[in-house]
N, C-alpha and C positions, 0 to 999 in steps of 0.2 A: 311438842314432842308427841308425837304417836304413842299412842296406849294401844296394852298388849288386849285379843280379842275377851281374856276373862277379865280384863279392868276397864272394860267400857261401861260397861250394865252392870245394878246392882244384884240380879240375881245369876246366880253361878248357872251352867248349864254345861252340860254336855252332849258331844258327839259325832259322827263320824265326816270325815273335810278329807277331798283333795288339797292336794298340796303342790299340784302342777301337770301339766298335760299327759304324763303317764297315767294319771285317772284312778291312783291308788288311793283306797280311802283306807284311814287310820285316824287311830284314837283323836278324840278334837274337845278340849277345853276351852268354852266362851263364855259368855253370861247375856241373858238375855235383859231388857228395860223393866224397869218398875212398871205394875201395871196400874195404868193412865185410867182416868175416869170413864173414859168412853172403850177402854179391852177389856178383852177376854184373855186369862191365862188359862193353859190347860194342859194334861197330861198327855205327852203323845203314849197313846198304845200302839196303833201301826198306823205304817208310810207303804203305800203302793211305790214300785218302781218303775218309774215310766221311761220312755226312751229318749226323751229330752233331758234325763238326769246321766244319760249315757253319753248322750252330744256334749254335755254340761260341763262333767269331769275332764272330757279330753281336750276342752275350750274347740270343739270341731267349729265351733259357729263362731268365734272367736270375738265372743264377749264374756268369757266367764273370770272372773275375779278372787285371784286366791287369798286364802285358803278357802272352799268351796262347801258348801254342807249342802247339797241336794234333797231334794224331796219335796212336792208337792202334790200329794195326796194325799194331806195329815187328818187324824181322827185321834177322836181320846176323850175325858172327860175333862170337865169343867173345874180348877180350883180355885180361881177366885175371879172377882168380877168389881168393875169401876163404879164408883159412886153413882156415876149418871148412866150407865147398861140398864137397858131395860124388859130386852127379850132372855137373857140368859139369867144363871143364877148357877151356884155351887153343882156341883152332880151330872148338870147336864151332860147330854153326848153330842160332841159335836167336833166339825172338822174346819176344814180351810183347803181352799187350793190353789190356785197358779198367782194369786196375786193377795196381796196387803197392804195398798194404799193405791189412793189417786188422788187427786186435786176434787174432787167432791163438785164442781163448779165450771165446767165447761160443757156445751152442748151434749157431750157423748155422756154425761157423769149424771146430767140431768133428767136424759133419757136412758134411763139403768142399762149403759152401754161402757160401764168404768171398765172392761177390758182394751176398748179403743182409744184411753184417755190418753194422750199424747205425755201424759204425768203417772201414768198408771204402773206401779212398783211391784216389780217378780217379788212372788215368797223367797226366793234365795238366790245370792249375787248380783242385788242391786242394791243403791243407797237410799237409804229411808229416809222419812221426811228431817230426820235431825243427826242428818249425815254420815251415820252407821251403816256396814251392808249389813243385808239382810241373809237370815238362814235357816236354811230348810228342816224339812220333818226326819231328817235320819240323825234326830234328837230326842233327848229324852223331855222337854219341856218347849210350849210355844206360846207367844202371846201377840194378837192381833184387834184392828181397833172390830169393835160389832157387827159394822158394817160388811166388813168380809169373813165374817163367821156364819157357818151354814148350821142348822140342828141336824141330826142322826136322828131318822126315827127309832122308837125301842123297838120294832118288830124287825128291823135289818143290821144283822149281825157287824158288829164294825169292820174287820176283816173283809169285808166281802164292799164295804160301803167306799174304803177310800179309792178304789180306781174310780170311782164315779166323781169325785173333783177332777177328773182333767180325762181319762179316757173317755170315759161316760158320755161329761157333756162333748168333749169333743166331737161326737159321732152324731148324738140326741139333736145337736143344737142344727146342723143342717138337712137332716134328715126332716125338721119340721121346717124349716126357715124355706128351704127349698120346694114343700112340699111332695116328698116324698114319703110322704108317713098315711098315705091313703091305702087303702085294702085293695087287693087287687095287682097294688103295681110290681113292676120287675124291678128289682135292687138289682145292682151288683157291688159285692162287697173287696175290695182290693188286698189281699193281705192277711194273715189270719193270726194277728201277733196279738197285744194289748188291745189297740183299737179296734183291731177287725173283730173281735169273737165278740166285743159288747155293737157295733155294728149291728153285726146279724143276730145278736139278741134282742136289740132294738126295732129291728125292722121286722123281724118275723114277729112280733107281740104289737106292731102297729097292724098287721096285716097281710103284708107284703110277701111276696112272692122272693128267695134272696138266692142265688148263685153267689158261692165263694167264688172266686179269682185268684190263682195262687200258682205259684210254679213249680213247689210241692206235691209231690202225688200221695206224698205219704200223712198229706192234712184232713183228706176228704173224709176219712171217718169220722175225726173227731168235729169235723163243719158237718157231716150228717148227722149222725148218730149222737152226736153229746151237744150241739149247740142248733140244731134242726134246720138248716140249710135243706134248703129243695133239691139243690142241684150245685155240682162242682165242674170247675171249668179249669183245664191246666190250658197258662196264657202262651206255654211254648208248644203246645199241642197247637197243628195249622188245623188240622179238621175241625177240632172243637172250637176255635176261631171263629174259623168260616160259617158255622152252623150256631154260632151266635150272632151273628151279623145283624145289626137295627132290629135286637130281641129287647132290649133294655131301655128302661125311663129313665132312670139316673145310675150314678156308679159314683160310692164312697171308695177312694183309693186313700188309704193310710199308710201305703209303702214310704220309709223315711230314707231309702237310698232312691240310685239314678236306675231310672227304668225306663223302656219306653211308653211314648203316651199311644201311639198310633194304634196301635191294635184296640186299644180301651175305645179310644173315639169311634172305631167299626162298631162295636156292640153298642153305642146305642142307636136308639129311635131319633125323627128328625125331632127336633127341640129338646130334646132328652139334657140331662144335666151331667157332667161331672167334676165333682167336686174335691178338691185336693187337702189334705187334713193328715197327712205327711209332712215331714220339714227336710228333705234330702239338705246333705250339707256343701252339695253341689247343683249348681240349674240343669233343670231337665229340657229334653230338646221339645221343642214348642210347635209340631206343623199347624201350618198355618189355612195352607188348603181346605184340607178336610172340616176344618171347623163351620168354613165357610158352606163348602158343599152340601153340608149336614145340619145346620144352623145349629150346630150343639154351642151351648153354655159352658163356658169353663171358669170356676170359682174355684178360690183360694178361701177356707172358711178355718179364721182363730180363733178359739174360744177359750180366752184363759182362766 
């Protein structure tokens, strides 16, 4: 017989669950597991809301699992801790993000790459290691094994720390992988939603030179003036196009709907990067030419 989601686990918990592709989130009674020698139980204080919990709710990607509890940018403090935890303790601050389990033991798991693990378990609406789904930080309590528990430094404010489990690194991680994190070069930033404004706070504190990218005309203050963008580029402007043309080393595009790519591929340089860090819920069209002509790189970079 199926047990109801607050008689799985012995401790009660609460909080908010879709309950089907309308994406309505409403009150949600579950309980989360005893915690194991090797977790971490802690308090959620806040959950960033990221755009994959928006995908999430309405099953757009059509793997979500109801009833649904979202949230992967949890933070909060520390209430208890397993026998055999060794970096954390009572009090601490600390969060979790896009993922709470892998297989520990596979090439990718070995080389600290457990977002790749082919075993690798979402914080919410997948099945855990003892058969349970998993759910997310738009809860009032969370518990994970050590290993996917991050600390919070005390000098950054929690509120401000949890987009950085999934916007954060999502940006951070190919900005340096790619190398585009040298002084001097030209970003272009795609988008100026979750992802993009820590983008171009990334890129401009590694050095970089960043143009927002946006179709927004009404973004570029706050990409100038409140998040220090150099320059603003609207992508349905043709002048402003054209007078971008192979100005650019790389281009973070975090747009998560269908856009096109061709104009992006014009703005960069030859060997130039672009990198996709978006999840459109539909495929985007792919020229293939230009790639060629231009020898640009085209990556797909998930960092969960």
């Amino acid at each position: 017989m199926t047990r109801l989601p607050e008689e799985e686990h012995p401790n009660k918990a609460f909080g908010w669950a879709a309950r089907d592709i309308s994406g309505v989130l409403s009150p949600f009674k579950f309980s989360r597991r005893a915690t194991g020698e090797k977790d971490v139980a802690f308090k959620v204080l806040y959950c960033g809301i990221c755009h994959s919990d928006l995908h999430m709710v309405k099953n757009e990607w059509g793997t979500s699992i109801y009833p649904l509890v979202p949230g992967h940018e949890v933070v909060g403090e520390v209430t208890e801790v397993g026998s055999k935890v060794k970096e954390y303790k009572v009090g601490d601050r600390v969060g979790v993000g896009c993922m709470v389990g892998s297989c520990r033991s596979c090439n990718e798991c070995t080389n600290n790459l457990e977002n790749h693990c082919p075993g690798m378990i979402l914080t919410y609406g997948a099945k855990y290691h003892d058969g349970s789904i998993t759910y997310g930080g738009y809860s009032d309590t969370m518990v994970a094994d050590e290993h996917f528990i991050v600390r919070i430094p005390d000098n950054l404010p929690l509120d401000a720390a949890a987009p950085l489990l999934c916007a954060g690194i999502t940006v951070y991680s190919p900005l340096r992988y790619y190398g585009l994190d040298k002084p001097g070069l030209h970003v272009g930033v795609v988008g100026l939603g979750g992802l993009g404004h820590m983008a171009v706070k990334f890129a401009k504190a590694m050095g970089a030179k960043v143009t927002v990218i946006s179709t927004s005309p009404n973004k570029k203050k706050e990409a100038m003036e409140n998040l220090g963008a150099d320059s603003f580029l609207i992508s349905r402007d043709q002048d402003q196009l054209q007078a971008g043309i192979s100005t650019m080393d790389g281009i973070i595009d975090t747009v998560s709907a269908q856009h096109p790519l061709l104009p992006l591929i014009g703005l960069l340089k030859t060997h130039g990067k672009l990198v996709l860090v978006g999840a459109p819920e539909k495929p985007l069209d792919l020229p293939v030419f230009p790639l060629l002509q231009g020898i640009v790189k085209l990556f797909h970079k998930s960092e969960m």
